[in-house]
N, C-alpha and C positions, 0 to 999 in steps of 0.2 A: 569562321563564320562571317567575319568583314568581308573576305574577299569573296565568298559566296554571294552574300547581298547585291555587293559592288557589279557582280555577273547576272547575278538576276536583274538586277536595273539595266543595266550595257542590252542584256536581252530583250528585254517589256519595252524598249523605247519610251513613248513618251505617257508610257503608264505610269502613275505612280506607285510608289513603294505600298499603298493601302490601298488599293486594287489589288494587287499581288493578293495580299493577304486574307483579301476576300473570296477569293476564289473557292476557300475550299466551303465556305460558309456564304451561297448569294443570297444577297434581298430577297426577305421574302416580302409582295408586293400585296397589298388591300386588293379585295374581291367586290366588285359588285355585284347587286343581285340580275344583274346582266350574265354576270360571269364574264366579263371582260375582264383581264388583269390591270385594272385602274386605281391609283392611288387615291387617298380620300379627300375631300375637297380642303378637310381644314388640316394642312400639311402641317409636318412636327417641323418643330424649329431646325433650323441648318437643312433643311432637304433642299434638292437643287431641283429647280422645275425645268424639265425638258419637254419638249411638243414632238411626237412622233407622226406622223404622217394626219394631221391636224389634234390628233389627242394629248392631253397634257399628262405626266406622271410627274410624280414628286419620289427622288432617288438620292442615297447618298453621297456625301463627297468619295470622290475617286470610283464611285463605278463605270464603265466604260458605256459608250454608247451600243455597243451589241447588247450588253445586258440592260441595257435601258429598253433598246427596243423589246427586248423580251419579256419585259414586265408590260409592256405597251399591247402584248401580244402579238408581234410582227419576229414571223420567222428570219433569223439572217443564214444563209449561204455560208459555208467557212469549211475547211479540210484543215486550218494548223492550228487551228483555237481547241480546247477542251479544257471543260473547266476545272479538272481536278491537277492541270499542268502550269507551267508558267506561260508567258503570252510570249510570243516568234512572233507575227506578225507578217510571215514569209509568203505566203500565200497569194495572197490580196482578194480574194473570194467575197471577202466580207464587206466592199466598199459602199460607202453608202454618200446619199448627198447631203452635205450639209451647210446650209444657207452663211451664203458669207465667207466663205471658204473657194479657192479657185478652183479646185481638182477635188473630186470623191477620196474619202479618207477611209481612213481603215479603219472599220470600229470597233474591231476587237481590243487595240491597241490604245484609242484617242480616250481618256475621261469624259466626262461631260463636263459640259461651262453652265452656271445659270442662263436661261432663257433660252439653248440653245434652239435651233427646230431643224427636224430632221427629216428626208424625204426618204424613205425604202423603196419605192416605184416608182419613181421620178425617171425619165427617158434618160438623163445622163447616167443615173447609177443599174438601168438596165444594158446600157451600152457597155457600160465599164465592167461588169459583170460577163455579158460575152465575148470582152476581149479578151479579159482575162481566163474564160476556159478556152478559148480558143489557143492560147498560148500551152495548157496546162494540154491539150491534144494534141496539139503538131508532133511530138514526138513519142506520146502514147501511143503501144501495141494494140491491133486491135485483136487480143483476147480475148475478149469476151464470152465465145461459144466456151474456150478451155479452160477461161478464169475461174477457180474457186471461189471467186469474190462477185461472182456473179450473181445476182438478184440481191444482195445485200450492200452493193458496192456506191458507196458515196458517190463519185466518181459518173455515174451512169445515172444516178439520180439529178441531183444536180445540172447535167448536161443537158439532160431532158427538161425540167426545170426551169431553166437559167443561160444555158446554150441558146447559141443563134441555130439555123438549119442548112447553113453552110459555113464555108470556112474561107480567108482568102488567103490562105499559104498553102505555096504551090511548090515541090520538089524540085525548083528548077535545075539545080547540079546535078541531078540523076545520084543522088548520093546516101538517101534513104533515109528513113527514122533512126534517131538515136537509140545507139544501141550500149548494155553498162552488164558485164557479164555477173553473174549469179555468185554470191556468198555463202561459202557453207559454216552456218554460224551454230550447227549441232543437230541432233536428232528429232528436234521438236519443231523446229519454224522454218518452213520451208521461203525460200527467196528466190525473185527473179524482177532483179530490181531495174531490169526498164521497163517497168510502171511505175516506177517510183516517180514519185511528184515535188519530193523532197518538203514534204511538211513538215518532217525533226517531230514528228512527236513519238516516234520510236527513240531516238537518240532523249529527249527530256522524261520521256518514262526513266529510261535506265539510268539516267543522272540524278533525279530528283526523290522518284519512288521507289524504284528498286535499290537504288545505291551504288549500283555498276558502272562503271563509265568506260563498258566495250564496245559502244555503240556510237561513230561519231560520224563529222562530213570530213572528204578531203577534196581538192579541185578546189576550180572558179569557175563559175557561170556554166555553162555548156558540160563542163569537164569534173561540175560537183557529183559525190557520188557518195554514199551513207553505207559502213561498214564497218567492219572489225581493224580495217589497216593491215593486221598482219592475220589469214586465216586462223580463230580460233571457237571456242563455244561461246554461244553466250552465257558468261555463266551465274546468273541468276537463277534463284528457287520460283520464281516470279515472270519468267521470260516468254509466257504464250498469251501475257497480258498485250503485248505490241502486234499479236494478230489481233485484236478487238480494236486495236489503237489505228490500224493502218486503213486511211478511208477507202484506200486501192487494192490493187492484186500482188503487191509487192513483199507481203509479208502474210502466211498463212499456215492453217496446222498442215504438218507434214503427215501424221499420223492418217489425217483425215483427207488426203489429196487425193480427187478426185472418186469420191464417196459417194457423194448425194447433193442436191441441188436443195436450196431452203424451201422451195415450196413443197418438196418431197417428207419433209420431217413433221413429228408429231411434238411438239412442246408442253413439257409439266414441271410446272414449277413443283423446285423440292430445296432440300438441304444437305452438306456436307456431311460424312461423316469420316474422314482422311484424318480429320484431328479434330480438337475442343471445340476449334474456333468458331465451328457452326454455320460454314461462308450460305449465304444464299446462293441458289444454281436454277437452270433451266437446262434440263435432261434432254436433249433429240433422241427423238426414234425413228425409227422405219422396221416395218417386220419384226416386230417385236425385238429387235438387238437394240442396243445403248450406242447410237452413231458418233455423238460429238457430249462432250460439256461446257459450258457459258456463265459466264458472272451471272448473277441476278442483282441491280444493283441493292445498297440497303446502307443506309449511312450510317445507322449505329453499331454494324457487325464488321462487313468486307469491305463497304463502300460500295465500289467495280473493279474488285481486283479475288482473284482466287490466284492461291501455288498452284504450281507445274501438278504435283501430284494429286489435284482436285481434279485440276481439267484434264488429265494425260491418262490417267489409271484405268480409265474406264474399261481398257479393253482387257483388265486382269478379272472382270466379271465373268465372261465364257468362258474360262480354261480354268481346268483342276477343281471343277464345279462338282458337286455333288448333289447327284439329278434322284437317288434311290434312296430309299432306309438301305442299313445293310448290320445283320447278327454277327458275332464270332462263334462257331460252331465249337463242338467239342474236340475238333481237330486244331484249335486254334488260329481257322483261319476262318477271313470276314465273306459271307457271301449276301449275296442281295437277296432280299426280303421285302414281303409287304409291311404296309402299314402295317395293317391289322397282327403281322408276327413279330415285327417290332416293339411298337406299341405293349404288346402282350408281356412281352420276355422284361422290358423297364417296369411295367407295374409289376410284375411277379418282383423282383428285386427289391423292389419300392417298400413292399405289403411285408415283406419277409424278414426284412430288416428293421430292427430297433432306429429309433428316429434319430437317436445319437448320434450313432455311427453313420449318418447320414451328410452329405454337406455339396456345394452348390457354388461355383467359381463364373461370375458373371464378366463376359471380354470387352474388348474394345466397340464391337460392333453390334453390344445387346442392347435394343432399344427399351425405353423405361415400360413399357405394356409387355415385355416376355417378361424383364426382373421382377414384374409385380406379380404377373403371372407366376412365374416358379416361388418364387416367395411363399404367396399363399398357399399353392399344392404342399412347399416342403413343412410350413407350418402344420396343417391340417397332419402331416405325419410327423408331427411331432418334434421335428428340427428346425434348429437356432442358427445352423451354423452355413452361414452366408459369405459369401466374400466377393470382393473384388477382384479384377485380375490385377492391376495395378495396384503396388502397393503404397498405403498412404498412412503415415505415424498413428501410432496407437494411444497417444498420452491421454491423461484424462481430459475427457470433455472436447476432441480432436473432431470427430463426427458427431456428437451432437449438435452443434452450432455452424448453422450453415454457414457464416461469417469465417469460420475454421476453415473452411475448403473453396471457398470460391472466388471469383477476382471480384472484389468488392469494389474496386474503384470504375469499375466498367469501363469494357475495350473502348468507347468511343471517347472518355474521358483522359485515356492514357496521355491523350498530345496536351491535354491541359497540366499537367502536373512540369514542376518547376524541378525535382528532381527526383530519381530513378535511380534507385540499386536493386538488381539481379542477383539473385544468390543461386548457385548451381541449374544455373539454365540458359541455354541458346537460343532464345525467342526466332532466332534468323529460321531454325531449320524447324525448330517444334512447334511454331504456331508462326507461318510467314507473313501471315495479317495483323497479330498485334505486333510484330517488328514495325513492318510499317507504320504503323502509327508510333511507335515508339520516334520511328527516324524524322516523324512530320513532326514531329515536338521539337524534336534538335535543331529539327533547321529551319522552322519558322517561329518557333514559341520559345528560341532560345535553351532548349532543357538540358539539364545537366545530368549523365548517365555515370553509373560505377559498376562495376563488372566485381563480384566476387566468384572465382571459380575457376574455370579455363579461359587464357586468353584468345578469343576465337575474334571471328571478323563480325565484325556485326552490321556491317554499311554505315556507321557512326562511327565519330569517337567517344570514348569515352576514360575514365579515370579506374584502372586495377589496382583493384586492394588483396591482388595472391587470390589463392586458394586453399589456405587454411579454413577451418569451422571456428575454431577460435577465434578470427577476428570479429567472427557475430557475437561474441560476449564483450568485447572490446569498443565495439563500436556503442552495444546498447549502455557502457558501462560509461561512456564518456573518457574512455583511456585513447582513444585514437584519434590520429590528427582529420580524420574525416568524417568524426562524431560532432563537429561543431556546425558544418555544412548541412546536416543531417536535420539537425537541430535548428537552425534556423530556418530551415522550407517553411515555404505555406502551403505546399501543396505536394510532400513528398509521397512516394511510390515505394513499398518495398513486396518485390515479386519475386516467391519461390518456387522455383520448376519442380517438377516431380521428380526429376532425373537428379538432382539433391538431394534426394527422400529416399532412395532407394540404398540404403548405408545402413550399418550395422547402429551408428547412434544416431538412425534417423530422427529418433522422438527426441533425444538434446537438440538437433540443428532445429527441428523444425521448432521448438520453445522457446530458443536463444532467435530465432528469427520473431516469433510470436511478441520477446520482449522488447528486441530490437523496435518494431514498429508502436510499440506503447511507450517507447519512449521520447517519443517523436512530437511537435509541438504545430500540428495541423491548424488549420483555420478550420470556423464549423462547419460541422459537413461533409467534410472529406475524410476520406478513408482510406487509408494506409495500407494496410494487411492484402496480399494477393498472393493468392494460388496459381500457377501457370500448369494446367491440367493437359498431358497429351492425346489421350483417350476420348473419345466423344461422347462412353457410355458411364465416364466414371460418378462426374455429380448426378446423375441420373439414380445409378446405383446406390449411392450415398444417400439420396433424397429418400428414396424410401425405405432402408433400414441395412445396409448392404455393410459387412466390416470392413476396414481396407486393409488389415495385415495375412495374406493369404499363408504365410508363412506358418502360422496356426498349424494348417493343415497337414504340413509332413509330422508335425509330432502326435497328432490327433490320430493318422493313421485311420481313417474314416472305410469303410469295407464298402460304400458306392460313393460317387463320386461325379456330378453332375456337371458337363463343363458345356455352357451357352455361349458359343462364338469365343470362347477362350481360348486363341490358337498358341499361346504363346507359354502356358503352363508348362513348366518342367516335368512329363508325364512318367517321367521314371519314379518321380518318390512315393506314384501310387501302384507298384509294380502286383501289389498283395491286392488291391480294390478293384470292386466292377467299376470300369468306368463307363458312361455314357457321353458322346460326342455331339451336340447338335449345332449346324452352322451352317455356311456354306460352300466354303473351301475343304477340299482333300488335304490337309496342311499338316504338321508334325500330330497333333493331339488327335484325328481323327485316325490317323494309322496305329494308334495304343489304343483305342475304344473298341470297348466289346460289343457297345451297340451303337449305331451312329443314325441318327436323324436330320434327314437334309433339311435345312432354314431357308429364306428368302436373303438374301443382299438389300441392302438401303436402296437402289432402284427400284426395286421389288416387291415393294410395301409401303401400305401410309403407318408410319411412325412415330412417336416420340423421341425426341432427344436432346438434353440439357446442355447447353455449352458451357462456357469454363466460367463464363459471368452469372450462369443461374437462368438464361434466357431457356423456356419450353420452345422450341421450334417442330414443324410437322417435315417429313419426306410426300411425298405421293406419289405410289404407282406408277411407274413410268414405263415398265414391260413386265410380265409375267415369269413366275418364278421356273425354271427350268424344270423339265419331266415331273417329278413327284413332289417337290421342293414344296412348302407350305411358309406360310407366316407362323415368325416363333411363338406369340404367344395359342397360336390357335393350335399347334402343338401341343404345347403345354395344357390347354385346356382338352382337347380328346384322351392327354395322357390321364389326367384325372379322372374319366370317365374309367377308361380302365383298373385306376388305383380305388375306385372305390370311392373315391371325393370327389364330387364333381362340383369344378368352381361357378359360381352364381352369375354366370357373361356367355353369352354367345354372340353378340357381334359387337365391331369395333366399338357402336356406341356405349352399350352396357359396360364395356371394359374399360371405356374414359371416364366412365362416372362410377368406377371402381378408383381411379388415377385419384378422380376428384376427392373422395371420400379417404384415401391415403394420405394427399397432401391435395388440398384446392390448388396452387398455385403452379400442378403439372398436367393442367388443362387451360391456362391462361394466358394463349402462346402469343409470343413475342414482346411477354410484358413480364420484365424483371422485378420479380418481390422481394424488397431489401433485406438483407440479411439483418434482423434486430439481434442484442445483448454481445454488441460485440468488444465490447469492454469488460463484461461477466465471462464472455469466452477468454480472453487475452489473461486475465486474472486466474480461472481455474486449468488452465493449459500449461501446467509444471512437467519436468521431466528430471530425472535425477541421475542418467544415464550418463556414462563417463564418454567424453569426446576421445571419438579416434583421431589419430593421425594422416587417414587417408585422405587425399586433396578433395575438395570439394569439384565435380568435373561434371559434362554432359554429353553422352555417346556420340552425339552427334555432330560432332564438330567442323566437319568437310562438308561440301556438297554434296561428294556422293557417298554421303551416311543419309542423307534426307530423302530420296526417290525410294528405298525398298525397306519400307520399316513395318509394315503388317501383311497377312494373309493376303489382299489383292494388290498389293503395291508388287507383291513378290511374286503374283501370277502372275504377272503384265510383261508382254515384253519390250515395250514400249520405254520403259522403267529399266530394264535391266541396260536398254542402250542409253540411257541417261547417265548410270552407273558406269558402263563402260567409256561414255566422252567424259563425263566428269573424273573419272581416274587417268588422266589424259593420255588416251588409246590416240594416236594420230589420224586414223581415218575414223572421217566424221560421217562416211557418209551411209555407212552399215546396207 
């Protein structure tokens, strides 16, 4: 960590150490009722009064003057500044004038002094500015008609901007623009790096956030050039974050090369549903297909960062779709069908059978408005038995209490906590946005991490305590030498993956984990206990009455068998039961179904769905669902038309104020309702279950275990060549 610091200072220049720091949290600055961003007249004690182009702001010590002027509200110019990175200063884009000083300085880089005053439109720092792109041209291709990065490109904005209208370098040697030949750094990011401008914020992504350091400079001057060194992938879960990063044409989706132009696309804000973590996104469309996917930023969920498989998968939505209803006849074989004969033959089954023997397995992709929806239908006949497809311990009082299942200390507070033990989970691969944050704790906030389970990479380090289950009694018991550490936090973490739970004494790990965290001696306030959920639909499910041990089910032996976006059920142990298929993919469990009903995809529909902290988030609409395909819950409610129940909702609204009426707090989106009695939960959450011997471990331990882990990840083929460079296949360039 010393010598990280030490590197981070050698890099920021003459930033200091709390500017750095700042970065990931800036000033926020007093508002007038002008709406200028101007600080208030009677400044808090220690603020430093700067004057921006005659206006005064009052700013903390160590903020730089680019983020001065920003409060000031004067745009600055810059390609190697971003604020979620550390400060290079390479650039020079951002120079500005400042009285007293000989030469325009860089204000990304410089703090402020009291009294400083600063010109942004001053004739010198406009000269200074088109020397300097004029340097940042001379040896820039002119692309532009072929660039990807066209109409979105820093680079072209800025020239126009900030550029003079001519140029005075002349080719005199007849020897032409520099030229720096193309790196194939894997399937996903395409390169053609003379455009590169060498702003390194590809290289400080992959050092800082992502945790990779395959991305660096080599050369001097003329002869620098930003690569892998020796042709390899890039191999982060994280790596199509450096196309958003790249102000030029030098780094871009491959997938999506030479696609469509950004004025051509239709944009809708939505959300993830690839994992828990809920990332905010913005959809492109054109002609109703799913063209590209993009961060949306959001500082308490993703930030501006999504995994490969949020932004890459997209194109596993058109293939192996299921566009029809379709029967299994008396021949045994599935043939396409209407609605209306669909529909028919599942309420016939429905009405025929005892509500007992009835039961309802909800998957990763079922949004909380179809589980309410089938809920009620399957009550109304008479059935209790609900599940998850994910399984989650069953001890007493395990889903009653929301504080039982969810991440209590919430994703954005993860960087705050002083220390962090993992129990059976790879945060790298199963939620790649709370990793990061976990890694921005380590390496700004100092935190200390421990790994119980598999020792896997995690872009940190951290301290293994094995992968026995045992040591979770051990440590709660104070017998272990890292029960004292434990114990003295003020602000310990303890996060159990699902992939933990999924064991024969799951209900002991997960009670011995339960005890572990009450035994812990937190400051008030904080909250220990955390769920690491893979699923996007599983708190959803839980929330309103769903059980999580589907295992039930093969000894229940149930004669129908309703399975909503469940691709992942074992569908032989219902070889005796009708089963019913509704989803969107042709995937293992729609090929055992005797009747299968096409769903909408998360593009497809406005949605609900809970991520792993208990946040309600919405999808919306962003292309129509394919040939016949419908929204699940509105399935569900024609299907009850048919059974004879017909539920009390016909449009989305009626059915949120069904939500409300379940649980108020899964209509109150993007506001996390705290999980109360969570000390009543920790107390009646016993298990008496004898601990196995089996290692505590997480599937996902590789890179290429994380690209193909659900229904569309596994249509996509986009993903499957993810899979094939991450298993290190030597040609990269598929």
């Amino acid at each position: 960590m010393a010598a990280l610091r030490q590197s981070l200072r050698t890099l920021c220049g003459p930033a200091s150490a709390a500017a750095v720091r700042r970065l990931a949290a800036p000033h926020t600055p007093a508002f007038t009722a002008s709406g200028l961003r101007f600080a208030s007249a009677a400044a808090e004690p220690n603020l430093l009064e700067v004057t921006v182009d005659g206006n005064t702001v009052h700013v903390e010590p160590g903020t730089t003057i680019l983020q001065a002027c920003e409060q000031a509200g004067r745009e600055i110019p810059r390609f190697c500044y971003h604020e979620r990175l550390s400060i290079a200063g390479n650039c020079r884009m951002c120079l500005v004038d400042v009285e007293k000083s000989p030469k325009p300085v860089a204000s990304c880089a410089m703090p402020v002094m009291n009294g400083m005053v600063v010109h942004t439109d001053s004739e010198r720092t406009k000269r200074a500015r088109e020397g300097v792109m004029e340097f940042l041209l001379v040896n820039h291709p002119l692309d532009c008609p072929v660039c990807d990065q066209g109409g979105e490109c820093d680079l072209q904005d800025q020239s126009m901007a900030y550029g003079a209208d001519r140029s005075r370098f002349m080719d005199m040697g007849k020897s032409g623009k520099r030229a720096v030949e193309d790196k194939n750094i894997g399937p996903l990011v395409k390169t053609i790096m003379t455009r590169c401008i060498h702003c390194t914020r590809c290289v400080r992504f992959g050092s800082e956030v992502a945790g990779v350091d395959d991305l660096g400079t080599t050369g001097r001057g003329g002869d620098t050039q930003i690569g892998t060194y020796v042709e390899k992938m890039f191999g982060s879960e994280l790596s199509g974050n450096v196309i958003d990063l790249c102000p030029v044409g030098a780094l871009t989706s491959k997938p999506y090369a030479f696609t469509a132009r950004p004025w051509e696309l239709r944009r809708v804000e939505s959300v993830d549903a690839m994992d828990a973590v809920g990332s905010n996104i913005v959809v492109h469309t054109r002609g109703g297909e799913v063209l590209r996917v993009v961060p949306r930023p959001n500082d308490d969920v993703n930030e501006e960062w999504i995994s490969d498989k949020t932004r890459f998968s997209y194109d596993g939505l058109k293939r192996q779709r299921l566009t029809s209803p379709y029967v299994r006849g008396s021949d045994g074989v599935l043939r396409e069908a209407s609605w209306e004969e669909a529909l028919a033959a599942v309420a016939d089954k429905l009405t025929t059978t005892p509500g007992s023997e009835i039961a309802a397995v909800a998957g990763p992709f079922a949004d909380v408005e179809a589980v309410t929806a089938l809920k009620d239908l399957l009550n109304r006949l008479d059935s209790e038995a609900l599940y998850t497809e994910e399984s989650f311990p069953n001890v007493t009082g395990s889903t009653d209490f929301r504080s039982n299942y969810l991440m209590n200390s919430q994703i954005a507070q993860l960087e705050e906590a002083d220390l962090v033990l993992l129990v059976g989970t790879n945060p790298r691969f199963e939620a790649p946005l709370v990793n990061t944050r976990l890694r921005k704790g380590w390496r700004v906030n100092e935190m200390d991490v421990a790994v119980l389970g598999s020792p896997v990479d995690l872009t940190y380090e951290y301290d293994y305590l094995g992968d026995s289950a045992a040591t979770l009694k051990e440590l709660a018991d104070g017998k272990h030498a890292f029960s004292e550490r434990l114990k003295a936090a003020k602000r310990p973490v303890v996060v159990v993956g699902t992939a933990g739970l999924q064991r024969a004494d799951a209900d002991n790990v997960y009670a011995m984990a339960r005890e572990l965290a009450a035994s812990t001696n937190p400051e008030e306030g904080w909250k220990v206990f955390n769920v690491l959920h893979k699923s996007a639909a599983q708190v959803g499910a839980l929330d309103v009455g769903y059980k999580g041990n589907p295992e039930a089910l093969a000894s229940a032996n149930p004669s129908v068998v309703y399975l909503l976006n469940a691709d992942e059920t074992d569908t032989s142990k219902f070889s005796n039961s009708f089963v019913i298929y509704q989803g969107h993919h042709g995937d293992q469990s729609a090929a055992a179904a005797d009747v299968i009903l096409p769903g909408a995809a998360y593009t497809e529909k406005t949605a609900t769905f809970i991520n792993t902290e208990g946040r309600p988030q919405t999808t919306r609409r962003a292309v129509t669902p394919p040939g016949l395909a419908r929204d699940d819950w509105k399935i569900v409610r024609a299907l009850s038309e048919f059974a004879g129940a017909a539920l009390p909702y016909d449009n989305l609204e009626e059915m949120r104020d069904r939500l409300a009426q379940v649980a108020p707090h899964l209509t109150r989106y993007d506001v996390i309702e705290p999980a109360n009695f969570d000390s009543v939960a920790a107390n009646v959450c016993k298990a008496d279950a004898a601990a196995v011997e089996a290692p505590l471990s997480s599937p996902q331990a590789e890179l290429k275990d994380f690209y193909m882990t659900d229904v569309i990840s596994r249509s996509s083929q986009t993903m499957a060549k993810c899979v094939k460079a991450a298993s290190g296949t030597p040609d990269l360039a598929f």
